[in-house]
N, C-alpha and C positions, 0 to 999 in steps of 0.2 A: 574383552577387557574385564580383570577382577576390580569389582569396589569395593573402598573399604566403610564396612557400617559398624555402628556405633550403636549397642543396645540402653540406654537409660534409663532410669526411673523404678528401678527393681535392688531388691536388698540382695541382689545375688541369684548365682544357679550354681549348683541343682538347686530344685524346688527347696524351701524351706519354711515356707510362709503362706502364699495364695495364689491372687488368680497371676495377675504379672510375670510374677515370676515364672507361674506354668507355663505361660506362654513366651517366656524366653527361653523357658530349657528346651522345646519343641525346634521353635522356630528359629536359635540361635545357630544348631549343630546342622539341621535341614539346608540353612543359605550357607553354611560351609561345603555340605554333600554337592550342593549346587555348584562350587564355584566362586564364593563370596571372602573377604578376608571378613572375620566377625568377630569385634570385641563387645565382650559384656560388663559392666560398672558392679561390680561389689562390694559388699558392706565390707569393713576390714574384720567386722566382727561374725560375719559369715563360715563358719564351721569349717568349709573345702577354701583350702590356703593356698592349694597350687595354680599357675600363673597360666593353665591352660586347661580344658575339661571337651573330650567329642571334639579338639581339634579348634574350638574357638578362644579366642583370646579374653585372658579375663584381668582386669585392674581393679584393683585395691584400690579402695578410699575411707579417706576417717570420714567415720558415721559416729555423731556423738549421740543417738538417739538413747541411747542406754541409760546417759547421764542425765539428757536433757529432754526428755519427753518427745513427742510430736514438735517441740521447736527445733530437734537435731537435725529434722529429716531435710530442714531448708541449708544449712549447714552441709549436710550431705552429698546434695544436689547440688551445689552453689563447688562443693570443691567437685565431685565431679566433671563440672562443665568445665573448672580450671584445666583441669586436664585433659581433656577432649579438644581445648584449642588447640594444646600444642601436637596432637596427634593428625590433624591434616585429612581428617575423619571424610568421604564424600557424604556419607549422609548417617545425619543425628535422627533416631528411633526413639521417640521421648514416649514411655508408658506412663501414661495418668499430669497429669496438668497440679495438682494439689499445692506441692513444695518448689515445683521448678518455674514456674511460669514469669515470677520477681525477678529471677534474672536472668527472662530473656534477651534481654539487650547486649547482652554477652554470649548470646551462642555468634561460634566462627562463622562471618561471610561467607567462606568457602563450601560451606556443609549445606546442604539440602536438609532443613528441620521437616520431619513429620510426625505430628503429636497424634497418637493412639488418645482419644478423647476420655476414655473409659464411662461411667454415669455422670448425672447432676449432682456432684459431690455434695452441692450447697442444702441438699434433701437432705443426707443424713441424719438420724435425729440427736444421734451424741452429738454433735455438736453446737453449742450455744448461738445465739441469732445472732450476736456478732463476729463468730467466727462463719457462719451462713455467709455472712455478707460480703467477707472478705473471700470467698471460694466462688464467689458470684463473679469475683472482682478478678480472682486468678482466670477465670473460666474465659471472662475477653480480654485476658492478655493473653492467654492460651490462641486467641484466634488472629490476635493480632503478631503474634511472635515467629506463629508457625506457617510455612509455605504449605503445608495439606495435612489432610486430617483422614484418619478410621474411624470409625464404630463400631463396636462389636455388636450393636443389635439395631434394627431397624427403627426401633423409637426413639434411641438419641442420634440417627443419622435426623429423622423428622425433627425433633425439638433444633439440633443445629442448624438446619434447615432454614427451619419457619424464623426461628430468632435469630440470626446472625447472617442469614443469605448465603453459607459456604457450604459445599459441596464437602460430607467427609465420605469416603468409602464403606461399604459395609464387608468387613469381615471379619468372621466370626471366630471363637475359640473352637478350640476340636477337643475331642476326645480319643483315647488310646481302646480297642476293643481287645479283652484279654480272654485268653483259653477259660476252659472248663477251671472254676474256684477250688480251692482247697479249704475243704470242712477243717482242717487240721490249723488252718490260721486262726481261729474261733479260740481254740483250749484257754490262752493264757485269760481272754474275757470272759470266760466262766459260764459260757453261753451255745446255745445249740441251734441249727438252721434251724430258719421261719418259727424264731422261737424267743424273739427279740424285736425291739425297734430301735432305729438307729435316727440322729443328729449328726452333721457333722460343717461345722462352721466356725468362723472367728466370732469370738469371744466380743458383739460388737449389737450394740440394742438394736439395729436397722433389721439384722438379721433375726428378731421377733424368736427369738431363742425362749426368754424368758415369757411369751404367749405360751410358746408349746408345752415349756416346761408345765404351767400353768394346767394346762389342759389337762397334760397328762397326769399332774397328780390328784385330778378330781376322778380318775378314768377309774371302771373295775377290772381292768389288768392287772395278770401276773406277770406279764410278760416283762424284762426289766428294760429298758431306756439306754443305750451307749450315748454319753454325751463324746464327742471326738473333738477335741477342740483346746489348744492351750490356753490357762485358765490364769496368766500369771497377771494382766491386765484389772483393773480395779473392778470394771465389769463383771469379769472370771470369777476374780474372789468371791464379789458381792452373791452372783448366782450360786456358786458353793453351798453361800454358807446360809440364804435361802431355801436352797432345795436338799439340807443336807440330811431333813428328816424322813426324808423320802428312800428308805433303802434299797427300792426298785431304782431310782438312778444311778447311774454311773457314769462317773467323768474320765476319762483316761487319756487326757492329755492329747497334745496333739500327736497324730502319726502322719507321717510323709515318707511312708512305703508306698509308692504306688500297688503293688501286687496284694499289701493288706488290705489297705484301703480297699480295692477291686474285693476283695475276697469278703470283707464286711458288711459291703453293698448286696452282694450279690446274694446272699443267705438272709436278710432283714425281713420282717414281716411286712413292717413299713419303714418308708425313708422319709424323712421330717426335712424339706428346704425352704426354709424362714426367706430368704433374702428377697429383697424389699425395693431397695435401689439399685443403681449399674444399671449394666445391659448385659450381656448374655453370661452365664456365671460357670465358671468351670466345673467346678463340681456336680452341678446341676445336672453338665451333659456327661459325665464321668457316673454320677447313677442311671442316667439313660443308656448308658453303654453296661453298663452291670447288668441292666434288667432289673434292676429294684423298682417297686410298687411304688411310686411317688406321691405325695401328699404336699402341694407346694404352697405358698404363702401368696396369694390371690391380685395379681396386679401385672400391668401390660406387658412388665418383662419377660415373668415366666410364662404365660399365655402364648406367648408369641415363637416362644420354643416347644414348650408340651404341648400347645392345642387342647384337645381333648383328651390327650393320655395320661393324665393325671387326676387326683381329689386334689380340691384347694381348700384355705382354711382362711377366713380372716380375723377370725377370736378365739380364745379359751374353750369357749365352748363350740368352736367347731373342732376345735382338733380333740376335745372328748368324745361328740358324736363321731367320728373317724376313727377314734381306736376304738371304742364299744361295739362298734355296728358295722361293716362295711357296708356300702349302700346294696340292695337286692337286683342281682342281674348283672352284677358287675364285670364283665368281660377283663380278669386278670393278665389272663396269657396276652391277647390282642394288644391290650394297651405296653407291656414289657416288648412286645416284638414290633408294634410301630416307633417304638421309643429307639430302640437297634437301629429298627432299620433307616432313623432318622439322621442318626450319626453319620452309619455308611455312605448315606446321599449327603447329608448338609453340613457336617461338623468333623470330616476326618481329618487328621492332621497333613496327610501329603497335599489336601487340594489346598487348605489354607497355606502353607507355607508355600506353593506354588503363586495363587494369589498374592500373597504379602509379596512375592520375587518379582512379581508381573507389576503390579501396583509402585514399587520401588521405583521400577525402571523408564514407568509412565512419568514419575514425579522426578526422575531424574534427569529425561528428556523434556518435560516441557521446563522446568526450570534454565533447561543449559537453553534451550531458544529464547526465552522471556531474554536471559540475560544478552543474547545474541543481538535482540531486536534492540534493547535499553542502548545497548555500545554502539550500533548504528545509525539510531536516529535520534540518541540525545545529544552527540557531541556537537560541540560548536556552540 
């Protein structure tokens, strides 16, 4: 029996944005290869305008984020779900809790909701403590809206755990592992292998962007800095025009080539991953997969992926000692080839998407019993 799923809570595929999204474009065309009918929910302002992409079905919706800030995105989601009633969907994939959770009370009876939990939104630090509170607030209507949950990392399966008493699934993002890099993607950044350090994040204070940057312009490097990352956010700017006297930096916007990206990673001297909150972070394991020297921003999420195979940093002045000094003894190679081969065992995309298929069918089977048992021994 084909079912039909419903991917949500994503500005679109292909990628154009971050982690969500990556993991719809993965896992949307994969439960097609499977056997799956798959539609994905689109920004209308989303770049790729055609009504199909890899075979899965994609809907159009006004997203007035453009006009309206961060209040669009409730807007977004709210018409989404309007349209997801009338499609008869068996099961709603809702990515991230943030904007949709207000109006659960409107997903279709019919649909099996499972909320991909993503981080503690309400940690964030761009956000003001009255907006904390209120993501505190989306977060248990989140548990309460939804028939089962994900985790992408094993410490916010524990936090939902210990605080809410529900059961969400652990799995994880994957990454893609690509052939031998081309030095020739390099030209247009004006840069040469292992002869550079790389960034590459939203434009987003949690992500401790502006630490590293920090660091780095105390550092006695020549070496120059790629910031990667769209810079159009008030954040973006503010960092610009901050670090603009630094002409070792370089901002160059975002890129969503995957085979550049790959190729940028993979020539760095060092890779700079700030991210701070979530759970397991794509990009993260996309430089695991490169082989890039990792230097990551010190706290149980990334630990819990690199282990040992990474430097961590949690100030300014760590990530100067870091680019001045590497520490003595440092086993480079070991650490890039345990990070590989971590992918291939824990993070590749056939097993998760396999998973996600298996974990579907689980929640689609006890659902149909719950509701079997409810119509047998409530009536009357």
């Amino acid at each position: 029996m084909s079912f039909r799923i419903a991917i949500m809570g994503t500005r679109g595929i292909p990628n154009h944005y971050g982690g969500f999204e990556q993991l719809a474009e993965y896992l949307a065309p994969g439960l097609v290869q499977a056997g799956y009918e798959v539609t994905v929910y689109n920004s209308h302002n989303h770049p790729y305008r055609e009504k199909e992409w890899k075979g899965v079905k994609i809907r159009h919706c006004y997203d007035p984020e453009y006009r309206l800030g961060s209040a669009g995105q409730f807007i977004y989601d709210l018409n989404c779900l309007i349209d997801a009633r009338k499609q008869r969907f068996d099961v709603l994939l809702q990515l991230g809790y943030t904007s949709s959770t207000i109006w659960g009370w409107l997903f279709p009876s019919g649909s099996t909701v499972i909320y991909n939990l993503d981080g503690m939104e309400w940690q964030r630090s761009k956000y003001s403590s009255r907006i904390q509170k209120f993501l505190l607030y989306a977060e248990k209507l989140a548990v309460k809206y939804g028939h089962f949950f994900i985790a992408d990392n094993p410490v916010i399966q524990t936090y939902f755990r210990e605080k809410y008493r529900i059961h969400a699934e652990y799995i994880a993002y994957g990454a893609e592992l690509f052939g031998m890099a081309d030095p020739g993607v390099l030209t247009p950044y004006r840069v040469r292998p292992g002869n550079y350090l790389l960034l590459m994040a939203r434009m987003e204070p949690e992500n401790n962007i502006e630490t590293i940057l920090d660091g780095y312009t105390k550092s006695r490097t020549s070496m120059p800095l790629l910031v990667v990352g769209d810079t159009v956010n008030k954040f973006g700017r503010y960092l610009r025009e901050k670090f603009s006297v630094d002409g070792r930096i370089v901002f160059t916007g975002g890129i969503y080539d995957n085979w550049k990206t790959h190729c940028l990673r993979s020539f760095c001297h060092l890779y700079f991953h700030g991210h701070s909150t979530g759970g397991t972070n794509p990009s993260l394991l996309e430089a695991m997969a490169s082989e890039a020297l990792i230097t990551a921003h010190n706290n149980p999420f990334n630990i819990q992926v690199l282990e040992g195979n990474a430097l961590y940093f949690t100030s300014a002045e760590d990530v100067t000692h870091v680019i001045d000094g590497l520490p003595d003894g440092l086993s480079v190679a070991d650490m890039k080839r345990q990070n590989r081969e971590r992918i291939m065992k824990d993070f590749n995309w056939p097993d998760i998407i396999a998973h996600y298929e298996q974990f579907i069918l689980e929640c689609l089977f006890a659902r149909n019993e719950r509701n079997i048992f409810y119509r047998r021994y409530t009536r009357g």
